[in-house]
C-alpha positions in Angstrom: 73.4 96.2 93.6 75.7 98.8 92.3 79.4 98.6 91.8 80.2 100.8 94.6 78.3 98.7 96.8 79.0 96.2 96.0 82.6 97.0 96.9 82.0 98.6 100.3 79.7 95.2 101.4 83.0 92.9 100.5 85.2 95.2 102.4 82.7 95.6 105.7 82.5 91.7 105.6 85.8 90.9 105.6 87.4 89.8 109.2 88.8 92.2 110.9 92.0 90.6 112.2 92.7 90.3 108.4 91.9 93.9 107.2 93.0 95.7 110.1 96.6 93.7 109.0 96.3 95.1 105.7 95.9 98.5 106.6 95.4 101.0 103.9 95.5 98.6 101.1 92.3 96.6 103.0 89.7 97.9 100.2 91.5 96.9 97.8 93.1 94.2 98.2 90.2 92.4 99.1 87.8 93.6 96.9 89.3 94.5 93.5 88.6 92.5 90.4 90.9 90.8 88.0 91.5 91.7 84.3 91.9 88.3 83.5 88.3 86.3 84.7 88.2 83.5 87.4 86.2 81.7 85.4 89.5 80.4 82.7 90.8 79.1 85.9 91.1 75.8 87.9 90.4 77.2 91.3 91.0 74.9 94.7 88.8 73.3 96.3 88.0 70.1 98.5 88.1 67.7 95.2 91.0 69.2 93.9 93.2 66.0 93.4 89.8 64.1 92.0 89.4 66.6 89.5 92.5 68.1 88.6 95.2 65.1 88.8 92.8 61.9 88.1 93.0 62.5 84.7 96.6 62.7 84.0 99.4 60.2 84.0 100.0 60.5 87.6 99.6 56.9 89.3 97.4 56.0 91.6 100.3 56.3 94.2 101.2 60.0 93.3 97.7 60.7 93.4 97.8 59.0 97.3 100.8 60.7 97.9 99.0 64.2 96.4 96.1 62.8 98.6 98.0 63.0 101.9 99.6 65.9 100.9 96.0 68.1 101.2 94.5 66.2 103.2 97.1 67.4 106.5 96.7 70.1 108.7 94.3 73.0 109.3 94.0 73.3 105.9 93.0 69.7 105.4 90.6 69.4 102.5 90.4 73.0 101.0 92.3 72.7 98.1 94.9 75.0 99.6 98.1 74.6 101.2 100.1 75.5 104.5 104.1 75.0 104.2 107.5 75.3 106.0 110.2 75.6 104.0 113.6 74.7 105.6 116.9 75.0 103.4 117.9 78.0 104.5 121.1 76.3 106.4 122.3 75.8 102.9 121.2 78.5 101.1 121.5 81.2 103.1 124.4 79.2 105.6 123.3 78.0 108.8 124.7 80.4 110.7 122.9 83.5 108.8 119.6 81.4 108.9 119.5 80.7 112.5 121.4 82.8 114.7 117.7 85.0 115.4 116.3 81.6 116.6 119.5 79.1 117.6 116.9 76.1 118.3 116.4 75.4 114.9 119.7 74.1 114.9 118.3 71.2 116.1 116.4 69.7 112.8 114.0 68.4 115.3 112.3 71.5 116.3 111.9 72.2 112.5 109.5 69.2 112.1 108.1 70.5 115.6 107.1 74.3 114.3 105.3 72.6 111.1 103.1 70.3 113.2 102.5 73.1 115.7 101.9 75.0 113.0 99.3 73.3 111.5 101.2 73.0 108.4 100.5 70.7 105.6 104.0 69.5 105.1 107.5 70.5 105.7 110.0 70.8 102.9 113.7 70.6 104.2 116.9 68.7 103.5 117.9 65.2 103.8 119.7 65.9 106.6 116.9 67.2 108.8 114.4 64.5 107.6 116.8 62.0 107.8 117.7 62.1 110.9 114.0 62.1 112.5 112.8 60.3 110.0 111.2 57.1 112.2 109.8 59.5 114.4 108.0 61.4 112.1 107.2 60.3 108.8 103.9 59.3 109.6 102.9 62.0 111.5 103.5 65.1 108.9 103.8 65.0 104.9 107.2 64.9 104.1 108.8 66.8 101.1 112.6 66.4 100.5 113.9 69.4 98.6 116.7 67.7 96.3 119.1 70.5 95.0 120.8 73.4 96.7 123.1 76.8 96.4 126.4 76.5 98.9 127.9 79.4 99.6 130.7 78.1 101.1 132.9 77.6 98.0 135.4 80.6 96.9 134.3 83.1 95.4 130.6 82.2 96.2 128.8 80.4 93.1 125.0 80.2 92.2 124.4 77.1 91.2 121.9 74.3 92.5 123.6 71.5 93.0 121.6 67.6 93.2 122.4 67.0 97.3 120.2 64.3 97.9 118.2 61.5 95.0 114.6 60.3 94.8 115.8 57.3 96.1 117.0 58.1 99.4 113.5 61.0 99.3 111.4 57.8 99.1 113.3 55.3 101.6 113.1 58.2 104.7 109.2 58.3 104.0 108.3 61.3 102.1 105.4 62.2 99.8 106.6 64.7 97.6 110.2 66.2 96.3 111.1 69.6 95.8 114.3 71.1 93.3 114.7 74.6 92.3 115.8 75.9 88.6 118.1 79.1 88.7 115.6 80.2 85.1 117.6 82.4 82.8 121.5 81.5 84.4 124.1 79.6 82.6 123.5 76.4 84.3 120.0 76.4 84.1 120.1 74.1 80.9 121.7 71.4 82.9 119.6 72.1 85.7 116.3 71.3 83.7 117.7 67.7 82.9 118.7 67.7 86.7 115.0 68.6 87.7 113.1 66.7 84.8 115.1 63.3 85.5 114.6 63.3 89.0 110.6 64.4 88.5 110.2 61.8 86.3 111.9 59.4 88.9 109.6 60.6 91.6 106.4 59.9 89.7 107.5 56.3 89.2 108.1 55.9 92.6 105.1 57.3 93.7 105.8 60.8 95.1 104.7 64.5 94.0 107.1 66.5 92.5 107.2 70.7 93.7 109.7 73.1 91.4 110.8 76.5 92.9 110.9 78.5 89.6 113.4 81.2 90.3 115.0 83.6 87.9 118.8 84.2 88.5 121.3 86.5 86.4 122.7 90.1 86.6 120.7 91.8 83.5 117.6 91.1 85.7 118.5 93.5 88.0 118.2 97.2 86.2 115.9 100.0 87.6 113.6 97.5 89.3 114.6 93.8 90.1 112.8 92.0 87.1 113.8 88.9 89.0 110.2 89.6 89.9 108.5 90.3 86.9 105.6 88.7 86.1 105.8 88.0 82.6 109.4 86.4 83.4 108.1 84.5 86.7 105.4 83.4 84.5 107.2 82.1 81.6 109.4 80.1 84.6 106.2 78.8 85.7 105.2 77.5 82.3 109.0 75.5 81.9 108.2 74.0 85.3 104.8 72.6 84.6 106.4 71.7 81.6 108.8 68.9 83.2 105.3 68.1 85.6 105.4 69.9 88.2 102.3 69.3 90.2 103.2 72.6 92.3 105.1 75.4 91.6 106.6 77.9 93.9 107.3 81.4 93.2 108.1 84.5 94.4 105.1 86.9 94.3 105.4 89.5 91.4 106.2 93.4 91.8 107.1 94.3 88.5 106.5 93.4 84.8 107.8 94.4 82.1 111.3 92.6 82.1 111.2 91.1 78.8 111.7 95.0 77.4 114.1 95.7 80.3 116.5 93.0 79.9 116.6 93.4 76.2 117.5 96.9 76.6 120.0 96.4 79.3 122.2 93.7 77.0 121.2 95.9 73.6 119.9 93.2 71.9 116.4 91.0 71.7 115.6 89.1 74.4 113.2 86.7 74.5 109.3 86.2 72.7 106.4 88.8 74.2 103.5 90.4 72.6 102.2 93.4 74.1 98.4 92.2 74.7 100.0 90.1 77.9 100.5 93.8 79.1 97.3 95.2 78.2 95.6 92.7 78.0 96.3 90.0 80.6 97.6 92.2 83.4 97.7 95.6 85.0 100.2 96.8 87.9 97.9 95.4 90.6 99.8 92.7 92.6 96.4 90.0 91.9 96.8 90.7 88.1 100.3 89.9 88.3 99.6 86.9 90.5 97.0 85.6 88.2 99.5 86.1 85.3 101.5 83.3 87.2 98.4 81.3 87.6 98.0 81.2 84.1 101.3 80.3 82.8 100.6 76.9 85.3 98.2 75.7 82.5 95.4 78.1 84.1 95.7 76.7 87.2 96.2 72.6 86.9 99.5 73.1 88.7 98.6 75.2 91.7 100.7 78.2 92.6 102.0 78.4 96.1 103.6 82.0 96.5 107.0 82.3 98.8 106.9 84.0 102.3 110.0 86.2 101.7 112.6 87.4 104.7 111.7 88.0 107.6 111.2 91.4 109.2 109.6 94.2 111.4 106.0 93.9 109.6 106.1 89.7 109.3 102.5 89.1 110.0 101.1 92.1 107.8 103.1 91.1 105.1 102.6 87.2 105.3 98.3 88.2 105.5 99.3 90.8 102.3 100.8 87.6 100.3 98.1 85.4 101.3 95.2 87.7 100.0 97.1 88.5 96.6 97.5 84.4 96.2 94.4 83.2 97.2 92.6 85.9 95.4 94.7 85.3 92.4 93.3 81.7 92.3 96.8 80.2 93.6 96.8 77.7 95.8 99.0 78.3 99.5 102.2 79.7 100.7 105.2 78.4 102.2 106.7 80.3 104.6 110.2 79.5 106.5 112.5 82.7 107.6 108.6 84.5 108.6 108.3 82.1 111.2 111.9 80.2 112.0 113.4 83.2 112.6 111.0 84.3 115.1 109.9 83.0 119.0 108.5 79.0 118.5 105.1 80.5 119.6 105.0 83.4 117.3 106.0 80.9 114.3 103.2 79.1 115.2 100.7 81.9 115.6 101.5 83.3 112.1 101.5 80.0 110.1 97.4 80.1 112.0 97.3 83.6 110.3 98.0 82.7 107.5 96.4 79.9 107.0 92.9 81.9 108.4 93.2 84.0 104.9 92.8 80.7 103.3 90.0 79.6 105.6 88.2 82.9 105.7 84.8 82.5 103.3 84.7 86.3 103.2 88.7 86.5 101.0 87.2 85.2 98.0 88.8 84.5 94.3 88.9 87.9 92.3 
């Protein structure tokens, strides 16, 4: 079959709930192939902690805890994951987070959306887990995200801050625990030790360990927000499998180049590169940038769960347009929070099933 046709057949097969979503970028977003071959990667599937964590150091209780963690939901048992992400009362303040949607106040009805949802897990604070814990812990994976960014203190800092430990994560039930690195800002060396000390904690006591891998500081903001570049995302990525991660999250690429950028914003070298990563290793499509993210997670071992983003007018053609890049990238899920909290309960609900029917579709396959 030729080329061409080949292309039109993978286009005509795909649903139609799912291309008519992704509107004029349907043909080729679902049918483009990668620079970089799916065949260096570790790609999901139902065996995924048997063949990807079995051989490490993890203990048989992380790989229970990894178990339980995949095994939940309506994507039970694909190798792919289904999220909700709630720290936005911190991070963004409560009031900014859920004013659009005042019942999430309640940390109850957080815990409700994920299970309605379909969700693997829920990723929120102590707080909210805490304080529903008995109810709940055994009827959703659990994942406590440890540090956080007030803005509450004058002027407003960046900065994640340890809010929770492992301890108190593993007393109220859950299976995993999340921290986020602010990559490239002055505190980030002290937030490594933060993150690696408490990952290392969580292993021993059984649990997975998730690092959001964001980039943070001014010279990453220039003509384009390089906070989004893939070769810097990427090299994030590669310090968070580094402390063991078993899953990264990470905002989905837009740019690259921000190696060259950043050293010709602050007039001096910045960095290592070499310019076959550019030619190479990726293009300006959004899956080649993806899969450069893939790769920096040692080619995959560490899957790659892309972030939702804010909320908006186009939510459910955006969260589908996310979905596709990752999954045809060869990552491994998305979390999603202000996409769905910020909406109706029962429109939260139906996009976490849209989402999670790109990952279920046969016909969205690995580029």
């Amino acid at each position: 079959m030729l080329l061409v046709e080949v292309l039109v057949v993978a286009s005509l097969s795909a649903p139609a709930s799912i291309a008519s979503l992704l509107g004029d970028e349907a043909d080729d977003l679902l049918s483009y192939q990668a620079k970089v071959p799916k065949d260096l990667l570790h790609l999901p599937g139902p065996d995924w902690v048997d063949r990807i964590f079995a051989p490490t150091d993890r203990s048989p209780q992380v790989l229970r805890s990894l178990q339980h963690l995949y095994s939940h939901g309506r994507l039970a048992n694909t190798g792919y994951l289904s999220i909700l992400p709630v720290d936005q009362g911190i991070e963004h303040s409560a009031g900014a987070s859920f004013a659009p949607n005042p019942i999430y106040f309640d940390s109850e009805n957080i815990i409700k959306l994920a299970i309605e949802g379909g969700c693997n897990a829920v990723a929120t604070t102590l707080g909210v887990l805490g304080s529903v814990s008995r109810r709940y812990a055994h009827k959703i994976p659990f994942i406590l995200k440890l540090n956080h960014n007030e803005l509450l203190s004058v002027p407003n800092q960046f900065d994640q801050l340890l809010f929770a430990s492992v301890e108190q994560a593993w007393n109220l039930g859950a299976v995993a625990v999340g921290a986020t690195i602010y990559f490239g800002s002055p505190e980030s060396g002290r937030q490594i030790q933060d993150v690696s000390r408490a990952f290392a904690r969580a292993h021993e006591l059984g649990m997975a360990t998730i690092l959001w891998c964001y980039l943070r500081h001014p010279a990453f903001k220039q003509d384009q927000d390089y906070h989004l570049a893939a070769d810097l995302t990427g090299q994030a990525n590669h310090l968070g499998v580094t402390i063991e991660a078993d899953l990264i999250k990470q905002k989905l690429p837009e740019v690259n180049g921000g190696y060259q950028a950043v050293a010709q914003a602050i007039g001096q070298g910045y960095g290592k590169t070499d310019p076959r990563l550019y030619s190479e290793l990726t293009t300006p499509h959004p899956i080649d940038l993806t899969r450069y993210q893939v790769l920096n997670c040692y080619a995959g071992r560490a899957g790659l769960i892309n972030s939702g983003g804010a909320s908006g007018k186009t939510d459910f053609a955006d969260a589908v347009r996310t979905a596709v890049i990752n999954k045809r990238a060869g990552g491994c899920g998305l979390i999603s929070g202000r996409k769905t909290f910020q909406r109706p309960f029962a429109e939260g609900v139906q996009l976490f099933h849209v989402i999670q029917d790109v990952y279920l579709s046969p016909e969205v396959t690995i580029a």
